[in-house]
Every structure is written in C-alpha cells, then in structure tokens.
N, C-alpha and C positions, 0 to 999 in steps of 0.2 A: 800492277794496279789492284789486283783485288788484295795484296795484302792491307794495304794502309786502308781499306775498304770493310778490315773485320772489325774494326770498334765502332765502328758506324753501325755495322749489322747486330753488334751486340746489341747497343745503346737502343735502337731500334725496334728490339726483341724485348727487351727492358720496357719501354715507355708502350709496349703495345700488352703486354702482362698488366702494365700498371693501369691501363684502360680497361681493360678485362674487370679488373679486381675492382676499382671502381665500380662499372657496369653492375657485377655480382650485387655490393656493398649497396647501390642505389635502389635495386629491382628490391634487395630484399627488408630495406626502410620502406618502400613502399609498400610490400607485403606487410609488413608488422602496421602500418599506418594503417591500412584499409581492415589490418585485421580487428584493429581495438576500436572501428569506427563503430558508434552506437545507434546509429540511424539512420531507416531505409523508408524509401519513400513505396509507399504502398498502391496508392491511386492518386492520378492526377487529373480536374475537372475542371471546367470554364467554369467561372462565379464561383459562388459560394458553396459551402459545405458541411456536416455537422456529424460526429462520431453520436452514433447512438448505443453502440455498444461491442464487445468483444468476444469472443469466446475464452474458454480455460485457457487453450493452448496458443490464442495466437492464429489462428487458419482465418476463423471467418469474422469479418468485420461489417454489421450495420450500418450503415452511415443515409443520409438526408443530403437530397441536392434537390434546387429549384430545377422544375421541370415545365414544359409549356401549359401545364394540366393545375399545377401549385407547385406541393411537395410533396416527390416522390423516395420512395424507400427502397434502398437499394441493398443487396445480401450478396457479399462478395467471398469467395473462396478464395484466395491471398495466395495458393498452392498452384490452382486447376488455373486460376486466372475469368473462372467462370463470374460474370457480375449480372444480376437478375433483377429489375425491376417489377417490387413484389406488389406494392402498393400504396395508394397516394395516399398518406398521413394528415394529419390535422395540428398542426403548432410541435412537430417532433415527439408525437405519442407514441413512440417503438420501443418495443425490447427486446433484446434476443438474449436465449437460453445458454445459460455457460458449455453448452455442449454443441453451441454453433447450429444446431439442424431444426432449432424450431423459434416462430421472429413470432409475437403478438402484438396488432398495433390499434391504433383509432383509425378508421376509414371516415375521411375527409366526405362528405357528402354536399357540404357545401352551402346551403343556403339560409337565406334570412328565416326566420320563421312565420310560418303560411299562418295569416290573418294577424301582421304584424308582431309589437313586442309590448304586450301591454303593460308586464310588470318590469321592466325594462333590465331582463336579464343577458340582454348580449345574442350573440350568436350559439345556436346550440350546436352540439357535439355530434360525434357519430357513433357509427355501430362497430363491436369487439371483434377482430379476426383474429385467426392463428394460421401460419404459413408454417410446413413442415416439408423441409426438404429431401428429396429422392433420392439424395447421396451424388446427383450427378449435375443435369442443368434445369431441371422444373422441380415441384412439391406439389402439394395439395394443400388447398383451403378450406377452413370449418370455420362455421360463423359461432361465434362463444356468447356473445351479449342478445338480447332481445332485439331487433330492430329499430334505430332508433325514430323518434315521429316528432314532427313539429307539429304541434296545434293540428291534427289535422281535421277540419270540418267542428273547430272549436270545443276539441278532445283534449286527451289527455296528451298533456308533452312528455317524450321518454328521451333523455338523453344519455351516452355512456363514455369514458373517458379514462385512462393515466391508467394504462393496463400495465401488467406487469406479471414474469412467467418466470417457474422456477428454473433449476439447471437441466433435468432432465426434459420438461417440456409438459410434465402429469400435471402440474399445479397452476392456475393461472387466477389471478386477482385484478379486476376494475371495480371503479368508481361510479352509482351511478345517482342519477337527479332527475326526480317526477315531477310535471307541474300541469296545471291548468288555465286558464285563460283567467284565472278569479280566483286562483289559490296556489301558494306557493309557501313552500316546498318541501317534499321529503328527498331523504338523500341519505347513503351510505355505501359501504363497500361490501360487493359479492365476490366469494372466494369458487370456484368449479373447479374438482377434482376431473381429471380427465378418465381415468384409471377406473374409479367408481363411477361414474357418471353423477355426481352425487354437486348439490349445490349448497353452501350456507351465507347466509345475511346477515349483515354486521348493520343494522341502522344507524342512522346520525340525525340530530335534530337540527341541521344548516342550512340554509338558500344558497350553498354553493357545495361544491364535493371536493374532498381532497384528493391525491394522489393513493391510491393502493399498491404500497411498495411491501415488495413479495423476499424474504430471505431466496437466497440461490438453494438453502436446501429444501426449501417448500415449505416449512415446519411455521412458520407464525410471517404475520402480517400487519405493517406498521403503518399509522399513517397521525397527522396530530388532533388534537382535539377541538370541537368548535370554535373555540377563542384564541386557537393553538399556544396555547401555556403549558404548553403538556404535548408529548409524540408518547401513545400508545400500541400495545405492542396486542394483538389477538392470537388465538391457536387456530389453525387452519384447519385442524380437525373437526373441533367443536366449536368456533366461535368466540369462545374465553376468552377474557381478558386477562393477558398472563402480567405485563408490566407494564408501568409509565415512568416517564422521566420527564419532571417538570421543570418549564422552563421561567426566567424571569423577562424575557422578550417573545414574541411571536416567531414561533420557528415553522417553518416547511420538511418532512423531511426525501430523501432523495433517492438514496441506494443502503440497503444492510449490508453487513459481512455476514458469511452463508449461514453463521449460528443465528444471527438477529441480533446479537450481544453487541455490536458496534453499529453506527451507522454516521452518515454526512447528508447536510440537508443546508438551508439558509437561514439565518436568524432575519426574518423581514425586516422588522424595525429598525436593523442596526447595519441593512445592506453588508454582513458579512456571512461568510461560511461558517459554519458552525460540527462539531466532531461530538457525536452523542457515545455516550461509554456507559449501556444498560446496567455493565455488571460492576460499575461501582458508583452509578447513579449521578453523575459529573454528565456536565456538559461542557466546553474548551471552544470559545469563539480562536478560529484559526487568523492567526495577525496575519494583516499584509493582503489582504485578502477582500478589500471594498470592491463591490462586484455591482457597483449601482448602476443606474442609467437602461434597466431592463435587464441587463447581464443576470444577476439573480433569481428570476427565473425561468433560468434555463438549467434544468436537469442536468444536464452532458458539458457542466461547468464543472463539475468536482465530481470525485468518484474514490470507491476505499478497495481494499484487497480483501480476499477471502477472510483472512484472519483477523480482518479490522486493524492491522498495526502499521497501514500506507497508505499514506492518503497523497493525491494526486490533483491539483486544483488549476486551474486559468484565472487568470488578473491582472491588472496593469501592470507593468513591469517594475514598475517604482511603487507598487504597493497602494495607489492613491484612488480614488474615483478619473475615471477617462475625463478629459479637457481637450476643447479644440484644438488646443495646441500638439496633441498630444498624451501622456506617452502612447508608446505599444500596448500590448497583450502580451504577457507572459506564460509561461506555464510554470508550476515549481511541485516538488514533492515535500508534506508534514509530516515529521514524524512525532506521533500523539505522546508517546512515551519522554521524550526531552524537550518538546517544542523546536525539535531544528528544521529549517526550511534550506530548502534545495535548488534554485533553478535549474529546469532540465532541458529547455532550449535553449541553443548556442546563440541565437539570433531574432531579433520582432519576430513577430507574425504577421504583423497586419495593422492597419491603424485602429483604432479606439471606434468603442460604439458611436463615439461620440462626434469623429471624425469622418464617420463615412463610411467602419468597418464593421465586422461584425465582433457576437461574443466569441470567446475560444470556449474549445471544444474539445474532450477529450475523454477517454476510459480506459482505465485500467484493467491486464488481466487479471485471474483468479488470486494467482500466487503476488500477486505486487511485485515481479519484474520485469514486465513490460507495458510504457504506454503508449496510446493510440492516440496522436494529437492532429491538429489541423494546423496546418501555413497559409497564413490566408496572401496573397499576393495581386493587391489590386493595384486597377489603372484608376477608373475613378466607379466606387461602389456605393450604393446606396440599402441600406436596411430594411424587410418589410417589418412593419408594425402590428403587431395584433396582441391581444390582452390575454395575458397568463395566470396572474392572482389574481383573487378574491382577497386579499388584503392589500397588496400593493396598488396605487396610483398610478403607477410607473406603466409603459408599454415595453414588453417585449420585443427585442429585434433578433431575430435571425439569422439562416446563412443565406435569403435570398440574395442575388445582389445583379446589379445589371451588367458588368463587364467583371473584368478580372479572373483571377483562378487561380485553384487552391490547390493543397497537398492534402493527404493522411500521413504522418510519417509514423513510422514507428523506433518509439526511441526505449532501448534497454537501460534499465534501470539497476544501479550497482547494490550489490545483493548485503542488505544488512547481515551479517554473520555472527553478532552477538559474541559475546564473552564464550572464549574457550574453556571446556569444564575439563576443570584439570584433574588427570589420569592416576594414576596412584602413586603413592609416594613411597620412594624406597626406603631402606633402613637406612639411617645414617646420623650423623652429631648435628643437631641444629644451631647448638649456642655458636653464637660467631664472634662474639666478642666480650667481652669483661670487663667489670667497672677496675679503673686507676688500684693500684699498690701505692702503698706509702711505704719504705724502708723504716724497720720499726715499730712498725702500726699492726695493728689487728686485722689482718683481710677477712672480710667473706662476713660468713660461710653462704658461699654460692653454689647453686645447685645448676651441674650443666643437667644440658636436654638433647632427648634424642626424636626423632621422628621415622614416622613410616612401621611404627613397633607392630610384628608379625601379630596374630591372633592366633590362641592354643586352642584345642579340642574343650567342650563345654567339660568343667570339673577341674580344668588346671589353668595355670596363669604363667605365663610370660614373665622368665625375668631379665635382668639387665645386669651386670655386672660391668663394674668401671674398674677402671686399672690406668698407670702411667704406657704413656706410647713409648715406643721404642727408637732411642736418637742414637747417634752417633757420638763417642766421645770426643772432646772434652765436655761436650754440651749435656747441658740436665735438663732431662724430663719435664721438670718443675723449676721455678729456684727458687735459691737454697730457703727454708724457710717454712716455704708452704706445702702442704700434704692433701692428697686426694683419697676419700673414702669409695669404698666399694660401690656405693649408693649414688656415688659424682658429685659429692660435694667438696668444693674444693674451699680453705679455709688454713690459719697458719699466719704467722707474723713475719714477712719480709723480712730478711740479714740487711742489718746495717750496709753489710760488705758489697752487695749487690750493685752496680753499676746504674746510674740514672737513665731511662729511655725505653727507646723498644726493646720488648723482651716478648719471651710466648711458653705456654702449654704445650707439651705431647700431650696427648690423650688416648684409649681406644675403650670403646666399650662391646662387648660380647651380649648378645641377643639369644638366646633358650626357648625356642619354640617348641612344645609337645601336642602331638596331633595321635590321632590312635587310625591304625590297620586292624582294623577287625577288634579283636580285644590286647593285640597289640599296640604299648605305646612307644612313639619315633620323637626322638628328642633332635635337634638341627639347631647347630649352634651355626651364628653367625659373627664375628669381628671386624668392624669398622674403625677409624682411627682419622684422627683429624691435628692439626695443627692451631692454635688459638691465641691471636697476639694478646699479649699484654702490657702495658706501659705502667712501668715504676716511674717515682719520685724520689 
C-alpha cells in the first residue's frame, strides 16, 4: 500500500509548497499595498471639525471642535498621543507656530455688547493669548493684546482679533478696533516682538479690521487694504511698507510662504481662491475653486507651502458652488507654476455647506508634502452661522454640527522633483546624422561636431583634430568621393559608381587638453570615434 501511496504524497507536497508560495506572494502584496498607502487618520471626533494648522514636521496638529462651552482649541501631539484643550476660540482665530510648541488665538469671551449696539457693529471680539507648550502635557499662558471691553459704563470699546504667530513663536501680529458709543472707528494691526519686548502700530483708517497674517519667518506682515484692491505687505521691524500687490476684485488675504513673496487668500467678489505672487506682482484666481455659501471665509480652506510653490485648497468636487442636491467637498493640490490641479482625496468628505455639512478644511506643512484634511462623516449635520467679513453678505458656517463625526487625515503629497539638471557631458561626436548625397553632386561642406570639449589651463586652447575611423576591409571609411579635413569638415562629390541607399561615415576625432603642474605643462590627448549613417541617391 504505501507504494502506490508515494505520488499522492508527492502531489500533496506540491500543492502545499504551492499554498505556501501563494501565502508568501499575498502577505507581501499586502505589504507593498499598505506600504504606498498615502493616508492616515490622525484624530477621530463626534461632529464637526476644523484643521487650524500644522507644524513643519507633521507632529503637532491644531484643530477646532465644538465643545459644550462653543469652540474649543485643541493641540495634539500626533507622536505622544497627548491632545490638550487649550482654549475656547472665537469663529476659528488660532494659529500655531511651524515649530508646533507655541498656538496664539482669540479668546472667545462671549457676549453682546454691554449698553447694547448702537452703531450696529455685531458682536465684539476677544482678547490675544499665546499658549507655549512644556514639551510634555501642559504650557503656559501670556496674555499679548490689551483686554478686551465692551462699552463698558459707556466707554471706550476695545476689541482684538485674526492673530497670527511666526515659526519660532518671537513674532506675533493681531488686528485690532477701538470704538465708542458715538464714534466709530480706528483700527489697524499691532505687531509684538516677544524677544525684545518691543510693540509697533500699523493704523488703518476702517470700521472693520483685517486679518494680520504674519510670514512664518517673522520678517513682514500682510494684510489688504481698506477697499481691499490692494494686499500690503509691512516690516515687522519698523512698520514700513515694504510692497503691495493690487488687485482688480476685493481680495482677503490668508496665509504667506515663510519669505512673504507668495501668499493665498479669497478674491471676495468673485467667491474664488486667489494665488498672490509679490515677486512678479501677478495675482492667478485659482480655477475650480467657487467656495461660496460662507465657505470663503474660512481661513483653513486653502493654505500654500513654505516656498509658495503648493498650494492645497477644499471645494466642491465638481468645481461649482454647493447645491442642495449636492456635490461633495473636495480637496485638490495647484500648482501656480503650470496651473495643474490635483485631487488628493480618494473619496467625498461630507456633504456641501449647503446640504447640511460643513466647509473643508485643511493645512499644509512647511515643505508642501504633506496635508492635514478633515472627512467629515455625518448622519444628519447642521452648520453654526456667525459673520466673518466685513465685505461679504454671506454667513459663515463652520465645523459645529449636531451629530456626526469626523476625521483629520493625513495625506502625503507626491513630491514635485522638477527637471533633472543634467551632469556633465563627456567628450564624444555629436553629429548623428547628415544631410542626403547625390551621386555626382557637390556634397557638403559639412562641418561635424563634437561635444563635452575638455577645458585647457588659462593661455592655451583645446584642439581637435578629425581623421577617417578605422573599418574593416572591403569597407571605406568614407565613399568613394568624398574627403574629410582635419578641422571635420566633411565635403567632395559622390562617384557615380556608388550604390544607391544606406551608406555611412567612420569618423574619430582626437581631443588635446593642456593643463600645467606647477610650471609644468601636461598635454592628454583623448580619441573617440563614431559611426554616421548616410543615404545616397
């Protein structure tokens, strides 16, 4: 019995190798799948959510979530797993520093203004913090703006707002706005050195304040102008107005790249994103890109890379204004240099402001390869409302929302690499081909080429000498006819006798480089040689 038993046990042995091998072949497509996967999910929260910002590297991530109190600000370490509720914000006025350890925001204080609103300016703002973390699970808090006051006892109103902090955490810029019960308004942006202790005032002649958006490397501070036709650029040093870039729509602007020479902000009038370019004085509304229905302004809709050359936006998926119907929320990556767009999420987000959900949300890091987006994933969501422009109609909606919940993910971004700068070129024959022979006729004088030619010692020159290549017999060099000079030029009348078709050149030319040792001079010859078709008639 066990003979007729051993092909069975072979076969056996076979088909359990071949399982094996399989197994192997499956495990390690999965490995390669999960390895090229480009997105992880960072934090996941009931409701809504909103990226406020990034670090350089990716560790620590900002973000806004409705809390039983408003909206609260939250600073997560993405590494430790440590997540901090730092403080409850006012309409998403947070930023944090490229170096992740230090967040500046608006403290949400809340209320109507004490002896109502007589010049019927809205809700006022709150007072400046900075939260600077301890490396581990708490920081410390310094108040940076004035306190702010509502009318108090039919005083003076102080309010401050749209703070912004550079990389290190030395540089910090808000907005602010003074008023009275019977006079309205000054307003402009104050810049505090942290370093120096040192304060400068940028006035503005507006009944509203803009946004004081800070370079990440601290160096000038942008924001647009009155009628905003213009985003202006100041020196954080002195104040100076160092540039502007005028617009032919009302623009907002949002975030710079860390020089100030780029930045992304919203063309209001035309509910699109807009790509500011200081250092050739362009401005490029970004297609595809209709962000109305409140979407617009919200900061932490578009956002650029250090070097201003990636830009990273949320919008409908199909490009249009949100409709009941419909679409999604996209996100996509611009590149300002060709105009190409990119979506970078594989899948909706959420539905449309317009359907129940909210805006997207998202930032990029320093370098523009990676971004920090939100999945919004509701059951049935509702928007809060509250007023963000001083030019827009429009209301602002949010990530509050009453059921539902949401991701951060983070999604890696494929690394532009630009034109390869090509390496040096050796010595060798460039011409690769030749104009037609005629049998008979006149050829030429054509001059071959060589490339990669050495460089001699200052006082002497490189030469070249050309010569026939070296064939095998019966075969010529040349035919019969035509002649090559020392110098490569090749030139001579075709023989009748010569056969019609493909035909070709030997060649080689010799390269004489002189270089000096001391006050010795070293002569290096080199010889290349090429083959060169040529077709007779």
């Amino acid at each position: 019995m066990l003979g007729p038993m051993r092909p069975l046990r072979v076969w056996l042995t076979l088909i359990t190798i071949v399982i094996l091998l399989l197994g192997i072949l499956a495990g390690q497509s999965l490995m390669e799948s999960a390895a090229s996967a480009t997105t992880t999910t960072v934090v996941s929260v009931p409701g809504g959510v909103s990226v406020l910002g990034v670090s350089a590297n990716g560790q620590y991530v900002l973000y806004d979530v409705g809390c039983s109190a408003g909206e609260c600000v939250h600073w997560l370490n993405t590494q430790s797993g440590t997540d901090l509720t730092i403080g409850l914000d006012e309409n998403l006025r947070a930023h944090l520093s490229s170096d992740g350890q230090h967040v500046v925001w608006e403290e949400f204080w809340g209320g109507a203004f004490i002896g109502g609103d007589p010049l019927g300016l809205g809700l006022s703002q709150g007072t400046i913090y900075e939260w600077t973390s301890d490396g581990a699970t708490s920081g410390a808090y310094t108040q940076v703006s004035p306190t702010a006051t509502a009318y108090p006892d039919g005083g003076l109103m102080t309010e401050y707002a749209f703070p912004s902090i550079s990389s290190d955490g030395s540089v910090i810029a808000y907005a602010y706005r003074l008023a009275t019960q019977s006079t309205c308004c000054s307003s402009g942006t104050t810049i505090v050195n942290l370093t120096t202790a040192s304060t400068i005032d940028i006035p503005e002649s507006d009944t509203w304040f803009d946004p004081a958006v800070l370079s990440p490397d601290g160096s000038v501070v942008g924001r647009p102008s009155v009628d905003g036709s213009e985003i202006d650029e100041y020196s954080t040093s002195d104040g100076s107005l160092i540039r502007s870039l005028t617009s032919s729509t009302q623009v907002e602007l949002y975030q710079l790249s860390s020089d100030g020479l780029y930045g992304v902000g919203v063309s209001v009038t035309q509910y699109g994103l807009a790509y500011f370019d200081f250092s050739n004085d362009a401005i490029q509304t970004i297609p595809n890109s209709d962000v109305g229905n409140g979407c617009d302004m919200s900061s932490s809709i578009v956002s650029v890379s250090g070097d201003g050359q990636t830009v990273a936006f949320g919008a409908s998926s199909d490009g249009t204004a949100p409709n009941p119907a419909g679409p999604y929320n996209g996100y996509f990556t611009y590149d300002p240099t060709d105009g190409n767009e990119v979506q970078i999420n594989s899948s909706s987000v959420g539905p449309s402001s317009d359907d129940g959900g909210v805006c997207p949300s998202l930032s990029l890091t320093l370098d523009g390869q990676n971004a920090f987006l939100v999945a919004y994933n509701p059951t049935s969501m509702s928007s809060q409302l509250s007023s963000r422009s001083r030019r827009s109609t429009q209301l602002g909606l949010f990530a509050t929302t009453t059921s539902g919940s949401s991701q951060i993910r983070q999604v890696s971004l494929p690394v532009a690499t630009g034109p390869v700068a090509p390496g040096p070129v050796a010595f060798g024959i460039s011409t690769a081909s030749l104009p037609g022979a005629t049998r008979g006729q006149l050829f030429g004088p054509v001059g071959l080429q060589a490339e990669g030619v050495g460089v001699s010692a200052s006082g002497y020159t490189t030469t070249l000498k050309w010569a026939k290549g070296a064939v095998t017999r019966p075969a010529r060099a040349l035919p019969k006819g035509l002649k090559l000079s020392s110098a490569g030029v090749l030139s001579g009348t075709p023989s009748t006798k010569l056969a019609a078709g493909a035909s070709s050149i030997a060649v080689k030319v010799t390269e004489t480089v002189t270089t000096l040792n001391g006050k010795k001079r070293i002569k290096t010859k080199t010889t290349v040689a090429a083959i060169i078709p040529l077709t007779i008639t």
